[in-house]
C-alpha positions in Angstrom: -59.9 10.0 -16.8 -56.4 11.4 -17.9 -55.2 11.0 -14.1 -55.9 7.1 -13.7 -54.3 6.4 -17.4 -51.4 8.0 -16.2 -51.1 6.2 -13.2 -51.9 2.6 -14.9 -49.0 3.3 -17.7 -46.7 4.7 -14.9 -46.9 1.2 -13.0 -46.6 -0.4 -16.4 -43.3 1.2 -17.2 -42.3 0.4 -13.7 -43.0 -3.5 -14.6 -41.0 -3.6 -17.9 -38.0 -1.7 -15.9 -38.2 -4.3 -13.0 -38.8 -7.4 -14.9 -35.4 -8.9 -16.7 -35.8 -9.8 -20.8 -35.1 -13.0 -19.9 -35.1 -14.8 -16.9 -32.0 -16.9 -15.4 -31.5 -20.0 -17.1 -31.6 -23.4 -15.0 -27.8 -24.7 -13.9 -26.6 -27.1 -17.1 -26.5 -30.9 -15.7 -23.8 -32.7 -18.0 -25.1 -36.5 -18.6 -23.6 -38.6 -15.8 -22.0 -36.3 -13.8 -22.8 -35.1 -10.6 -22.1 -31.5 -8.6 -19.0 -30.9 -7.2 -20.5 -29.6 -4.2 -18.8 -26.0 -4.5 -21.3 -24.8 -7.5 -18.9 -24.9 -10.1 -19.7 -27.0 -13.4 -17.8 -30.5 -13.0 -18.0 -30.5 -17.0 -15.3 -31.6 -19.2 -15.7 -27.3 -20.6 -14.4 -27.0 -16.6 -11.4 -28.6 -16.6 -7.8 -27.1 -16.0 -6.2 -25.8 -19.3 -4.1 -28.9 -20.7 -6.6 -31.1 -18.8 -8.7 -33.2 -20.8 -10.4 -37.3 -20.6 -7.4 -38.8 -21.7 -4.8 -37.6 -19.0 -6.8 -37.0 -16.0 -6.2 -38.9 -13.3 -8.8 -42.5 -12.7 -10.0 -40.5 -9.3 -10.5 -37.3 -11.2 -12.5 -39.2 -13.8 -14.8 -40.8 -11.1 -15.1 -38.1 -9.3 -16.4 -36.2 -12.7 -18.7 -38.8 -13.3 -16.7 -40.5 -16.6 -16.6 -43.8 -14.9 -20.2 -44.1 -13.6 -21.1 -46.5 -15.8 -19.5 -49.0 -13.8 -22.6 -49.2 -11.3 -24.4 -50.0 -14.3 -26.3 -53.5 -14.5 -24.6 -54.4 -17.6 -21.2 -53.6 -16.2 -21.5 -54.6 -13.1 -22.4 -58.6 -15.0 -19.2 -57.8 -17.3 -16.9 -57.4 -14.1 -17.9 -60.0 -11.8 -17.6 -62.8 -15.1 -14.5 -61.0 -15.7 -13.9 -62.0 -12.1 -14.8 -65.1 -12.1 -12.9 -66.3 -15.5 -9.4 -65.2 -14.2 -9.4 -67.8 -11.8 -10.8 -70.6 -13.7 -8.4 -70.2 -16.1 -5.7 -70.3 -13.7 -6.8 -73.5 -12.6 -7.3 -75.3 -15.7 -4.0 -74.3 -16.7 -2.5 -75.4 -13.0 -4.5 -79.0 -14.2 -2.9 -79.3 -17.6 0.5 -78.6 -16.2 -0.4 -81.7 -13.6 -1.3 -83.5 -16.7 2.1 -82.3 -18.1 3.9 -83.6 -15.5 2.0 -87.0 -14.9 3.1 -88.1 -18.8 6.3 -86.8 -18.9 7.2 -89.0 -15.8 5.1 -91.9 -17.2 7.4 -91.6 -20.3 10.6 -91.6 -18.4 9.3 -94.2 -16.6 8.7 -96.5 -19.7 11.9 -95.5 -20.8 14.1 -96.2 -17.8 12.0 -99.8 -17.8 12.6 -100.8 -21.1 16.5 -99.7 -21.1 17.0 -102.1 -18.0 18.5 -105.6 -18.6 16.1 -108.2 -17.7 15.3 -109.9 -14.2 13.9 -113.0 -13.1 10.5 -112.4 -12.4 10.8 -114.2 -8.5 12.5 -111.3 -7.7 10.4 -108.5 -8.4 7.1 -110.1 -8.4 5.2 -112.3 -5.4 2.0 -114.2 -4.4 -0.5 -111.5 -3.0 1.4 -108.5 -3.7 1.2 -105.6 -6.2 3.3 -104.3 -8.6 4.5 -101.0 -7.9 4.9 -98.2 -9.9 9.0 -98.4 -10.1 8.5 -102.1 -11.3 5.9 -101.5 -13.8 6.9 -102.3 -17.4 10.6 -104.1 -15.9 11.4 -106.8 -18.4 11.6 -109.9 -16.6 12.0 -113.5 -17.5 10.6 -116.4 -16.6 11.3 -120.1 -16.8 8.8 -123.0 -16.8 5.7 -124.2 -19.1 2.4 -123.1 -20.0 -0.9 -125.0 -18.4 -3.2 -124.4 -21.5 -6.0 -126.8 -19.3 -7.1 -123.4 -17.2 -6.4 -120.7 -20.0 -9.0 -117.9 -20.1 -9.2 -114.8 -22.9 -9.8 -111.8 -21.8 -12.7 -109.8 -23.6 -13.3 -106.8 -25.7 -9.5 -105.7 -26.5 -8.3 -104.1 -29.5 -4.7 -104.6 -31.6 -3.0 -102.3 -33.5 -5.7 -101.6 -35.7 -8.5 -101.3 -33.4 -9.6 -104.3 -34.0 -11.8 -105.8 -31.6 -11.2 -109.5 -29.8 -10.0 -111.3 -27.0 -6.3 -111.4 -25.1 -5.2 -115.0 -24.3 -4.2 -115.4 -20.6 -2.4 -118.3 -20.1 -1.1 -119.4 -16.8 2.6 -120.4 -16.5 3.6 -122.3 -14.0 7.5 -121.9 -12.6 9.9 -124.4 -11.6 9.3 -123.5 -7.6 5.6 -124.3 -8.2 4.2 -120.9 -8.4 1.7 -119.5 -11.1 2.6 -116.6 -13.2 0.0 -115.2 -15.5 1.0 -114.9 -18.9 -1.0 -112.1 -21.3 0.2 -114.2 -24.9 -1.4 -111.7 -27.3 -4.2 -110.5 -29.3 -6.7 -113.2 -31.3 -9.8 -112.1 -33.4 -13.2 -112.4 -32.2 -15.2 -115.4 -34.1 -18.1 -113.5 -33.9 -19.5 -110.2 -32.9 -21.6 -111.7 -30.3 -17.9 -112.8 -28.9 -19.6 -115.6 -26.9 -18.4 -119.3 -27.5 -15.0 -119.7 -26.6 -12.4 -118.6 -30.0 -10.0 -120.9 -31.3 -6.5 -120.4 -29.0 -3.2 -121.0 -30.8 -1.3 -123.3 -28.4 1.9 -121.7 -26.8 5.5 -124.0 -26.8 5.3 -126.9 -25.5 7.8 -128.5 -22.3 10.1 -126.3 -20.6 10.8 -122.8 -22.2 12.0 -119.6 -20.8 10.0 -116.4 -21.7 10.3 -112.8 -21.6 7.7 -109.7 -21.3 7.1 -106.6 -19.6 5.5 -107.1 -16.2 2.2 -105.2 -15.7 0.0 -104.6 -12.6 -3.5 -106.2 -12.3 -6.0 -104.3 -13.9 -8.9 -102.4 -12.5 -11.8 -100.5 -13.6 -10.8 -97.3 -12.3 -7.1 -97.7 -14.6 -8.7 -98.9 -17.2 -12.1 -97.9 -17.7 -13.0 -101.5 -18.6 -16.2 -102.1 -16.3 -16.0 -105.2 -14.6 -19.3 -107.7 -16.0 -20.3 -110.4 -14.5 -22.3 -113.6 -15.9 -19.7 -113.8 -18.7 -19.3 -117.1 -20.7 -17.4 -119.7 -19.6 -13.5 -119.1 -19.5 -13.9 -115.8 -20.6 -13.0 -112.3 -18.1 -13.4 -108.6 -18.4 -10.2 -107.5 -16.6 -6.9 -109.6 -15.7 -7.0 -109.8 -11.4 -4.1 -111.9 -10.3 -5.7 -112.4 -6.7 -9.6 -113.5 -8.5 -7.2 -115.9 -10.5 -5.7 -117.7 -7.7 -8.9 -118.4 -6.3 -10.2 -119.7 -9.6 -6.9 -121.5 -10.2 -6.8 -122.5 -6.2 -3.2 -122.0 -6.5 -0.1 -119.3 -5.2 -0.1 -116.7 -8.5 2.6 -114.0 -8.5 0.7 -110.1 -8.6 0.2 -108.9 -11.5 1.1 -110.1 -15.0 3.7 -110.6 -17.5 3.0 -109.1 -21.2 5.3 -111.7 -23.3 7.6 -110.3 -25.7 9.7 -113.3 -26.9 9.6 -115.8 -28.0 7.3 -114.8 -30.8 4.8 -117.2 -32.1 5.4 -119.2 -35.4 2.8 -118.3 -37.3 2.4 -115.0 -35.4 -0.8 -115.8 -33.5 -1.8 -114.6 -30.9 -0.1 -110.8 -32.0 2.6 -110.2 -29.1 1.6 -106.8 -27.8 3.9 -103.9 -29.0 5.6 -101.4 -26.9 3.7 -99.1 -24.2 4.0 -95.7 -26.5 4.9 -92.2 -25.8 2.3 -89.9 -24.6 2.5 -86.0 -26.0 3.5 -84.1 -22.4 4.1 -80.9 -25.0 0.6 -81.1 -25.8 -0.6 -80.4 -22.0 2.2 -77.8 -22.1 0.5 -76.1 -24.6 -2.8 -75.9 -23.1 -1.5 -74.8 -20.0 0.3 -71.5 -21.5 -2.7 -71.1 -23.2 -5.3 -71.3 -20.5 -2.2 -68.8 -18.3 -2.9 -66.7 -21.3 -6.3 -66.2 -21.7 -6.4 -65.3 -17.7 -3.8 -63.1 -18.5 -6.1 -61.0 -21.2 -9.2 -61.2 -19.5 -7.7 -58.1 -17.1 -6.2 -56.6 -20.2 -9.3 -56.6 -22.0 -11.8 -55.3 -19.2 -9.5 -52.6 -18.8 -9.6 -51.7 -22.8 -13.1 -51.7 -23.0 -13.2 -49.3 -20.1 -11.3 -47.2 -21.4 -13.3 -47.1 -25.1 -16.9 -46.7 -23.1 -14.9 -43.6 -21.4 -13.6 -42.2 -24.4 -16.7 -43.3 -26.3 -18.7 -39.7 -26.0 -19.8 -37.5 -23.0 -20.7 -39.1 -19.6 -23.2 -41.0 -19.4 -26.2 -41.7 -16.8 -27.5 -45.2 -16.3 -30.7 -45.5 -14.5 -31.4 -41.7 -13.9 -33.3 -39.3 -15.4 -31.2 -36.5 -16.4 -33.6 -32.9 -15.0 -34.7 -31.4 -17.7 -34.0 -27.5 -18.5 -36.3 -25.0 -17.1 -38.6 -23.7 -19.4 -38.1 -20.1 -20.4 -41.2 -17.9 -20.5 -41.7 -14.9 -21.4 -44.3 -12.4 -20.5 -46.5 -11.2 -23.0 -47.9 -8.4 -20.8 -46.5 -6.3 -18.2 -47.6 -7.5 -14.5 -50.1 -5.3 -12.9 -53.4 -4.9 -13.1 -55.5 -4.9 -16.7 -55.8 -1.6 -17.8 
């Protein structure tokens, strides 16, 4: 009996000598970071001395797994709108600065206009042809009288004080026999339903001379007015010189003359003021500001990069990080049961 003992608690001692007190632990996976493929630790705790998150190099940081997040779902959504604002905004602001430039030429426009001495009418304005844009808003004069027989108003306009009601359109007819349509002023509706014909101050009588601003016809695409039809008698939506000669059956000059003098005696119809100034600076504005915005959507992208970086240790998205292996220990020697 004594020899087997021995033997079994020789073997056992053997065991204890040849098994370690603990076994090797499993390789440490830091979150989001993957091996380096030389079997060192690509951990932060690795780095060269004086090396740290803050200073390494963007490729270092990839390549350490800092920037993973990136191929994340949620980032991956935050750059491509990120991507796809920057050039929106460019183009809104390229549009405002269009809209910049279309009123600030429209302004100069009016102002060159209104600073020229005045011109027969004849010479700037002609049966079946349109104003341009050089001779819009050219004071002009005219000399002849008004036919109030075929006088028309023109619906749903609005004075000074947006006041709804009809503009009287008066034909003119000029010494050489020509028609020149007249746009007297602003009256007041009789009623809201705007359908019997209003009460018409009557213009000078005999031979007068006249002065206005000429305009081109109107449409619905310059105005926004829409064009109705079935209207009441002698009444229009928009002023169309060539729809008036046919109505008139008669040669009428393009477009129209706003009168600006001489002013009624009891100051009806209400002569229509001065085209105003549109605010250019305004679409200025907005396009710095839209140039702006596309300017920090970059700048912003890049900052909250940076804080997800800095914002603790790497992280994984969409992995499972291997867990560490377990460490056993082994209550008994191996070998057989004594």
């Amino acid at each position: 009996m004594d020899r087997p003992l021995r033997g079994n608690r020789e073997r056992w001692a053997e065991g204890l000598r040849a098994y370690p007190a603990r076994p090797p632990a499993a390789p440490e996976i830091v979150l989001g970071t993957v091996p380096d493929g030389r079997g060192a630790s690509n951990s932060p705790k690795s780095w060269p001395a004086g090396r740290t998150r803050r200073n390494a190099p963007l490729a270092e940081l990839y390549g350490r797994g800092v920037y993973r997040f990136l191929l994340s779902r949620q980032w991956v959504i935050i750059t491509l709108v990120a991507l796809l604002l920057i050039p929106t905004m460019i183009s809104l602001g390229i549009w405002q600065m269009d809209r910049h430039d279309e009123r600030a030429a429209r302004n100069q426009l009016v102002a060159d206009a209104l600073a020229a001495d005045p011109v027969p009418v004849e010479r700037l304005a002609a049966p079946g042809d349109a104003v341009t844009r050089a001779e819009r808003y050219r004071t002009v004069t005219a000399k002849g009288h008004f036919d109030t027989d075929d006088e028309v108003v023109v619906r749903r306009r609005t004075n000074g004080d947006d006041e709804i009601g009809f503009h009287v359109l008066t034909p003119f007819v000029l010494d050489g026999g020509q028609i020149l349509l007249v746009n007297r002023g602003w009256i007041p509706a009789d009623g809201p339903s705007q359908t019997a014909f209003p009460e018409v101050p009557a213009p000078p009588r005999g031979e007068v001379t006249i002065t206005g601003r000429l305009m081109p016809d109107e449409t619905t695409g310059a105005s926004g007015i829409k064009d109705l039809e079935g209207l009441p008698d002698r009444q229009i939506m928009l002023i169309d010189s060539e729809r008036e000669a046919k109505r008139l059956g008669a040669r009428v000059l393009g477009g129209y003359v706003a009168q600006t003098a001489p002013e009624p005696e009891d100051g009806t119809p209400q002569q229509l003021g001065n085209p105003g100034k549109e605010n250019a600076a305004l679409n200025y504005a907005y396009a710095v500001q839209w140039w702006l915005f596309a300017a920090a959507v970059p700048v912003g992208w890049v900052v909250l990069v940076r804080r997800e970086s800095r914002s603790g240790p790497a992280r994984t998205y969409g992995r499972r990080t291997p867990r560490r292996a377990s460490r056993r220990r082994c209550s008994r020697p191996p070998g057989r049961s004594p």
